[in-house]
N, C-alpha and C positions, 0 to 999 in steps of 0.2 A: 654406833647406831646400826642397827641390822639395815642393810641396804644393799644394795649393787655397788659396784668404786665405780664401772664404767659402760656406757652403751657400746655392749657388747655388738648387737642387730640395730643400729639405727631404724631401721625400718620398722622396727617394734615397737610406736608413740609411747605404750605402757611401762615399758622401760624406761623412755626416756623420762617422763613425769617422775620417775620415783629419783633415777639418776640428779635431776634438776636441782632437786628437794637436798641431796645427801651430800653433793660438792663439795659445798663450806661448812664443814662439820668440823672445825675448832673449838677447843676447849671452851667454855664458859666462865671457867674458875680461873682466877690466878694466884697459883700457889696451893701447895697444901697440906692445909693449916692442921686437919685431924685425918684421921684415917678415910672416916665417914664424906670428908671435902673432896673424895677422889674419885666418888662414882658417877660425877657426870662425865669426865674421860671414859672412864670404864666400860658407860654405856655405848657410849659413842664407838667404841672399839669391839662392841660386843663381847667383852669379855664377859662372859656369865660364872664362870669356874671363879676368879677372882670376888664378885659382888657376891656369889651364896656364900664366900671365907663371911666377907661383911654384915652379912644377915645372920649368920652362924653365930659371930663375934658378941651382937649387940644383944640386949631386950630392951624391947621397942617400950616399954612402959619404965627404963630408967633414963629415957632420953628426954633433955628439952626438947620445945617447940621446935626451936629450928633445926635440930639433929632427925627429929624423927621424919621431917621433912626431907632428908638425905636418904633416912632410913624406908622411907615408902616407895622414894625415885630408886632405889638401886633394888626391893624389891619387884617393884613394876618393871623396869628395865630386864629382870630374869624372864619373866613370865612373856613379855614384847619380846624379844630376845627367841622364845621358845613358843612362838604365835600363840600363847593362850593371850588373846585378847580381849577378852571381858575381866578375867582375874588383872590382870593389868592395867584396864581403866576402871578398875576402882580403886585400885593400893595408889595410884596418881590424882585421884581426886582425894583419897586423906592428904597425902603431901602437900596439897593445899587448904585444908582445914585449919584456921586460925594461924597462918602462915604471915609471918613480919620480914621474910628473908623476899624480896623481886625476884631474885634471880635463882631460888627454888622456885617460885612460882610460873616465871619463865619457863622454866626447865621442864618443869610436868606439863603448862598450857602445849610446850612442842612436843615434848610424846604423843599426849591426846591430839593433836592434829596427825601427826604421822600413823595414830592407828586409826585413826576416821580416812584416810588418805586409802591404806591398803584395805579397810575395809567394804565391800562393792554395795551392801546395805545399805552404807548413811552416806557414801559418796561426796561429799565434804566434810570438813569439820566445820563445827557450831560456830557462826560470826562471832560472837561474844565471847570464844578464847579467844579467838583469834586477833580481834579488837583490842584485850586485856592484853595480850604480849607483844601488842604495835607500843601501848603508851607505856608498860616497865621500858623497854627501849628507848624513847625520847625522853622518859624520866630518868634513867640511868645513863642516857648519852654515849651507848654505847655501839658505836658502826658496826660491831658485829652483829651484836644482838638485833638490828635495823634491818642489815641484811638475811638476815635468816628468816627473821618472821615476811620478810617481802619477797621470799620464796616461794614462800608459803603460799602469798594472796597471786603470785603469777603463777605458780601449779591449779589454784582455784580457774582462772581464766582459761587455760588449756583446756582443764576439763571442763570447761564451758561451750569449747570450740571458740574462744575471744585472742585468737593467735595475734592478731594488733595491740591490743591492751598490753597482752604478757609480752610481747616486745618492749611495749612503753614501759614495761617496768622492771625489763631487762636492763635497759638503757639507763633511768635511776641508780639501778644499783651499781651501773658501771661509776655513775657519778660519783655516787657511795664510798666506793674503793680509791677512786681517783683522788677524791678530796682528804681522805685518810689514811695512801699510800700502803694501802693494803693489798701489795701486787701478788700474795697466794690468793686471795680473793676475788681479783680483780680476772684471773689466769680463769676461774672455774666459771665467773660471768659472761666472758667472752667467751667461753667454750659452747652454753650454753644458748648465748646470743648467735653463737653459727649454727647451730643445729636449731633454731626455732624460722632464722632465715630460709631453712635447708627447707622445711615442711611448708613454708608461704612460696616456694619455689623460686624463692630470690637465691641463685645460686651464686653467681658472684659475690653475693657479701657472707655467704656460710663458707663458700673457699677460702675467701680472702680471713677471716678468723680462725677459719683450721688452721691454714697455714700459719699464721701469726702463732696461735699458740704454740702449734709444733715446735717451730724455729726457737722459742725459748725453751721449751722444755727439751731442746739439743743441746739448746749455749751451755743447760743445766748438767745435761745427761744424767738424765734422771730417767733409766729406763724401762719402769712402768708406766709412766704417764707420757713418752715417748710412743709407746707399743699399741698402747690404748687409741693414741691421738692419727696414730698411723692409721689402724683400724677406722676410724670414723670418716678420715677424710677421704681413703679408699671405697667406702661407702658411698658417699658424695659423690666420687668419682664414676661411679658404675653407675649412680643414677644420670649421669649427663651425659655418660656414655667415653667415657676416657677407661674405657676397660684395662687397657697393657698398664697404663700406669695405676691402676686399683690394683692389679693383681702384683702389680711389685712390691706396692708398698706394703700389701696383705705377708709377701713371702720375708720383706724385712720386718714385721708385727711378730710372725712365727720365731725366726731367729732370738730377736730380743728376749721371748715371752721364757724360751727355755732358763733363761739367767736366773729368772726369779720363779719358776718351778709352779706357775697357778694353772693347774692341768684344765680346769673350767675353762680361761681364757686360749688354753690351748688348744683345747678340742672344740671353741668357737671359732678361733679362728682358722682351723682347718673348713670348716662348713662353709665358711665366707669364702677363703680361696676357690674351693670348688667353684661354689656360684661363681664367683667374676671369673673362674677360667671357661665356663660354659658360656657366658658375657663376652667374653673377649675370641670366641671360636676354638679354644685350643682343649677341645671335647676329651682328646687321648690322657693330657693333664687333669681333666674334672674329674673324670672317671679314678683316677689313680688317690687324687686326692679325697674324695667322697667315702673310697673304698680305708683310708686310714682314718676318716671319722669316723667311719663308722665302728670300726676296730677301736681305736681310743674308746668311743662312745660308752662302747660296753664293758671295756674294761673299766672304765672310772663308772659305772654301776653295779659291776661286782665288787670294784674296792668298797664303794657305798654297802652293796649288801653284807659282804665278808665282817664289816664293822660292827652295821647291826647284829649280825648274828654274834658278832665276838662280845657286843654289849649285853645280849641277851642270855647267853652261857654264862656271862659272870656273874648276870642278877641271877639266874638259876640256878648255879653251885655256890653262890651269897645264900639265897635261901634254902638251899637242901644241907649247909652246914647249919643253919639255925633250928631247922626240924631235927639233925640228931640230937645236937644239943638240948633240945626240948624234949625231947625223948629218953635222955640220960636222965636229967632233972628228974621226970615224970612218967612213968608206963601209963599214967591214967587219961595222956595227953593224945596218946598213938593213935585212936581213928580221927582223930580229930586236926592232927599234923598232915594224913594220906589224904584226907581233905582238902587239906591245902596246898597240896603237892599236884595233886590234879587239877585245883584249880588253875594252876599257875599253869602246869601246862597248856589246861586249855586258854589259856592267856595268850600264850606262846605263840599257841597254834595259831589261833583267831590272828596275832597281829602276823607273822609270819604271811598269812594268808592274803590277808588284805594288802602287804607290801608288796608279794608276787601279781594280786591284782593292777596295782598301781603304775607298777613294772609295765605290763602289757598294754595299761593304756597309753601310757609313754611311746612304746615301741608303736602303737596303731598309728598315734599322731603324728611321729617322723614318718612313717609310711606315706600318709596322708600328703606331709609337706612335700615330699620326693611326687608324689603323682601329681600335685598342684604346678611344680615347680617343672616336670615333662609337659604338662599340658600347656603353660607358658610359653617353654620354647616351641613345642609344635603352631603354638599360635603367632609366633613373628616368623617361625618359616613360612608358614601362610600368607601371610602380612606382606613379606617380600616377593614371595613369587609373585602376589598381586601388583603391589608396586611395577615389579620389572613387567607387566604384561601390558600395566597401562600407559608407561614410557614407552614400552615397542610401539605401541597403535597409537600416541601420539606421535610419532615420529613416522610411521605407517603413514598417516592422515597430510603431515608434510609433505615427504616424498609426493604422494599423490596428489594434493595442488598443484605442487611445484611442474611436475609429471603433465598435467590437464595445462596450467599455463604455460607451458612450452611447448606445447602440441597447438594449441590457439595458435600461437603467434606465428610458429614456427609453417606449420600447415595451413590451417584454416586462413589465416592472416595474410601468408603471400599469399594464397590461391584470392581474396578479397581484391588486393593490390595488385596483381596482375589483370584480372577485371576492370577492376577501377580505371587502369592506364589506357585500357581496350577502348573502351567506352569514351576517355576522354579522346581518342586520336581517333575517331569516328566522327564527332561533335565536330569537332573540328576542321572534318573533308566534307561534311555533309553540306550538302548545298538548301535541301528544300528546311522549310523555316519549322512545319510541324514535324519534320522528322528531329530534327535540334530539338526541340520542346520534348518532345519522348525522350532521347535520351538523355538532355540537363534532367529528369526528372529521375528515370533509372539510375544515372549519374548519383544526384545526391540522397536518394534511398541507398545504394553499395556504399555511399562515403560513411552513413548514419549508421547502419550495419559494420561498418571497418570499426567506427568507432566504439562501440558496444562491447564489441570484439574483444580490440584491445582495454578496456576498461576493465570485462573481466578478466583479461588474462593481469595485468596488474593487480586487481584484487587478487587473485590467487595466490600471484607471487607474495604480494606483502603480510609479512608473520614477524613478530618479534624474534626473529631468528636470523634477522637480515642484518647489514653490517651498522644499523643504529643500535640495535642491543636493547635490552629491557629498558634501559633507564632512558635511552634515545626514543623508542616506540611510543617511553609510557609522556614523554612531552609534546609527542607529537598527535597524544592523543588529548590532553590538556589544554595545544592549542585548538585544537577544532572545538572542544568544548567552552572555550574562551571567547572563540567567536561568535557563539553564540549572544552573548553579552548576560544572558540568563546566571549565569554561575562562573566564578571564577576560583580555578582551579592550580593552586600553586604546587610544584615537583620538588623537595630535598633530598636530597642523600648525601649519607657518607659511609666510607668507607665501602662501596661497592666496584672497588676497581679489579674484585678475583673475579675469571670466570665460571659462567656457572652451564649445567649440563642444558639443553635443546628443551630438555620438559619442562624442568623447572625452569624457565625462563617463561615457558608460556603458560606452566600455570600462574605465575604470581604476577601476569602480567592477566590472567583469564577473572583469575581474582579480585585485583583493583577495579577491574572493567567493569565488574559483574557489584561492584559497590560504588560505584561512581555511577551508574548507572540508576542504582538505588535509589542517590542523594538526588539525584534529579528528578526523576518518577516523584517521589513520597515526602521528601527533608520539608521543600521551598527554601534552602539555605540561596546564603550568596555568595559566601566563600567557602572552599573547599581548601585540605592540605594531604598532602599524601607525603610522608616522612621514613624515608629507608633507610635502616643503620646496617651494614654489613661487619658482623664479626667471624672469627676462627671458625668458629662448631655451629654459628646459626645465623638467621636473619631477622632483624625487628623490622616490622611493618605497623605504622601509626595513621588510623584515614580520619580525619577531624573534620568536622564540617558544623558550620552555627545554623541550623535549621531546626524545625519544631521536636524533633526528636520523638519518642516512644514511652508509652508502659510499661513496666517490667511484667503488667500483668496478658501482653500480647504475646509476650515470650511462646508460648504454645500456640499461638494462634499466627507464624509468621508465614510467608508466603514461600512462595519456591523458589522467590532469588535467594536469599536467603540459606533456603536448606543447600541450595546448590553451592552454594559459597562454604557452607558448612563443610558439605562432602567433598571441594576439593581440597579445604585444609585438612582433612582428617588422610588422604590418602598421600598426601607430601607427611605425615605424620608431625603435623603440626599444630598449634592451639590457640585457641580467639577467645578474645574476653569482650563483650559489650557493656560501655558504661554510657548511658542516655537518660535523661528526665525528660518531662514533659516540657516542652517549650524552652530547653537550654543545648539543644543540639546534640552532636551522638558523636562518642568515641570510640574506635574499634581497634583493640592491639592484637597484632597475630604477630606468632612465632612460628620461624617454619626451620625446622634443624638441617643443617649441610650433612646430610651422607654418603 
């Protein structure tokens, strides 16, 4: 089957959709019986050199029905094979014509979806093949055949954007495999079930399937699908930000890939190291390695062009032996052969031409990707220097409370208290009764000021940054809102016993505040939960509360707590999901990454 073997760029969905499709691409046939019984392997391998012996061999008009049905699959298969796809769906729709064999008609209904697939035109293929090759399958009871056509209907859902559905029918076909002990089938299900987790950003369960696969295809050593598996989960890896160990496992992909000599997957995977060594800071390494894709790059383009041209020299001195030829025969033939001697050149030239075109748009586009790809990282240097400038001025901002409440206390406070003492040891001696009443009264104006005082200088000092800590602050901010009786607010966590930097402690403590705050203003709930899960590389944050909740249709219309809460997750470079209905209360998931 003309396909990819592997997601080379995970990050490329279009890849991945067609990769999905071509995994389990097992024979059909078993056994074989005629010559003719052997081009649905053939296709499947794209062998096209082999199926034209087959079409060469036969005439299509001394075959049975069900031979010529072999014989229309294996010329459709040439023409698929060599992207003429209209001549190809139609030699697959004879192979169906008056057809009594399922599993010819199997066969061509899955061509015809795979060229409606690559084609951008009809962007599905017709329910109604697709329908007719679900029931040959439960009429022939055949788990493979079940599983391929349900490939099919979860590639449909992708390109739907229904990345839920094509899980749930990733997860079937795991059944599929399971119940039929069909563990090469079962290896390319789960491959794919980690890479459709990877795009819903459930990474843990895309890791956890790399990894599984990986590990068997070691036990295996088997290694292209070792190389490959390395590649994707590297991938993976650079999206969650485990750069050192993406770029190992990219430079053990490289190693393996020489063994088995597929310079495509070598000269991808030189592209990928780059990128994860510019991901992981090690710029002197990107540079070196960039600089030998590029060099590979071109050279397996000249080998491409050198072929062309070698293919093009032998149709040309193929046909410039036919015109002597023709010419010895006949003198009467001779302007008539320089006719078509020129034609062919300009044949020549014309394709020649447009190859060199194609060439350069190639080359514009990598250009293209290289400036996307600078502009990216100029944009997280960016990104960082902001970060550290609003860490300094939050800490700035500390210092300086802290700085004001110790001056209070320190100054302002005794100098109150040595007043205070004055006044009361006056009181005291004073004999006449309204000079006592002046100063009990001066008395407890300086005491009401001492106190004020110190209230603020206590406020000042108190910041989640004091020896309670976030998760201490954030119950002691739970119990005042408790006491309230208005709303009750419960605190969990786990796993947060790492410490964490002076900012991010007061932003995710600024955050809850700033939605707790919310639930109270707008919810009318009456119970609230605030749920902290501390892992390696990140933080879950879950605020639940049963109050009237929202429209999704306010979304654009929210207020400023809101944007603000927005804007400090996005500067901890972190991400909120809001899930609310009218009158079922409102759930809020944030992720905020350790860096």
């Amino acid at each position: 089957m003309k396909s990819l073997n592997i997601n080379y760029k995970i990050l490329e969905l279009k890849k991945l959709l067609f990769i999905m499709l071509t995994l389990l691409c097992g024979s059909m046939v078993n056994g074989q019986v005629k010559p003719l019984d052997s081009v649905f392997s053939l296709v499947e391998r794209n062998d096209d050199e082999q199926l034209k012996q087959i079409v060469e061999r036969y005439s299509v008009n001394d075959l049975n029905q069900v031979d010529r049905g072999y014989y229309y699959i294996a010329a459709g298969g040439i023409d698929y094979i060599n992207n003429d796809f209209e001549k190809a769906y139609s030699k697959l729709l004879k192979a169906k014509e008056n057809q009594s064999n399922k599993r010819i008609i199997y066969k061509a209904n899955d061509l015809l979806i795979f060229i409606s697939n690559a084609t951008t035109e009809l962007q599905f293929a017709p329910a109604s093949v697709m329908q007719e090759n679900l029931e040959i399958a439960q009429q022939l009871r055949d788990p493979k055949l079940s599983i391929r056509i349900k490939h099919h209907y979860m590639f449909k859902e992708i390109q739907s954007g229904e990345f839920d559905k094509a899980i749930e029918i990733c997860y079937e076909l795991k059944k599929i495999c399971e119940q039929n002990e069909l563990v090469d089938q079962q290896l390319d299900v789960e491959f794919n079930l980690g890479t459709l987790h990877y795009y819903r950003s459930v990474n843990d369960s895309a890791l956890y399937y790399y990894k599984r696969n990986l590990a068997i295809f070691e036990h295996k050593k088997d290694t292209f699908n070792i190389a490959t598996r390395l590649n994707n989960l590297a991938m993976l890896q650079t999206a969650i930000g485990l750069n050192e160990d993406a770029v190992n496992n990219l430079i053990k992909a490289e190693q393996l890939a020489k063994k088995f000599k597929d310079r495509d997957f070598s000269v991808t995977l030189l592209r990928n190291i780059a990128d994860a060594q510019v991901a992981a800071g090690n710029l002197d390494e990107a540079i070196d390695y960039y600089n030998e894709f590029i060099s590979e790059n071109d050279s397996l383009n000249r080998t491409s062009i050198a072929k062309s041209l070698s293919e093009m020299q032998t149709k040309y001195e193929t046909k410039e032996k036919e015109l002597e030829n023709a010419e010895l025969q006949s003198k009467n033939l001779e302007n008539t052969n320089k006719i078509y001697l020129l034609l062919f050149v300009l044949v020549m030239v014309v394709g020649i031409g447009f190859f060199l075109f194609n060439r350069m748009r190639q080359k514009q586009a990598l250009l293209a990707a290289a400036a996307e790809t600078q502009k990216q990282r100029e944009e997280k240097l960016l990104k960082n220097a902001e970060l550290a400038s609003i860490d300094a001025m939050i800490s700035g901002q500390e210092k300086e409370r802290k700085k004001i409440a110790q001056d209070l206390h320190d100054d302002i406070g005794s100098s109150l208290t040595t007043a205070r003492m004055c006044i009361e040891n006056v009181v005291q001696r004073s004999k006449e009764e309204e000079s006592i009443k002046v100063l009990e009264n001066a008395y407890a104006l300086l005491n009401e000021t001492y106190s004020k005082v110190r209230n603020i200088s206590h406020a000042q000092k108190s910041s989640i940054l004091n020896a309670h800590g976030l998760i201490g602050s954030l119950e002691e901010f739970a119990d005042r809102i408790n006491a309230g009786k208005s709303l009750n607010v419960e605190i969990i966590h786990h796993g947060m016993k790492g410490s964490l930097s002076n900012s991010l402690e007061l932003g995710l403590f600024r955050i809850i505040q700033e939605l707790l705050n919310n639930t109270i203003k707008h919810s009318q709930a009456k119970h609230a939960s605030i749920i902290l899960t501390g892992y390696e590389d990140h933080i879950d944050i879950i605020v639940e509360d049963d109050g009237n909740g929202f429209t999704p249709d306010l979304k654009n219309q929210e207020g400023t707590g809101l944007k603000s809460i927005k804007s400090r997750i996005i500067n901890l470079e972190g991400t909120m999901e809001i899930d609310t209905k009218l009158n079922r209360g409102t759930t809020i998931n944030i992720e905020i990454p350790l860096i």
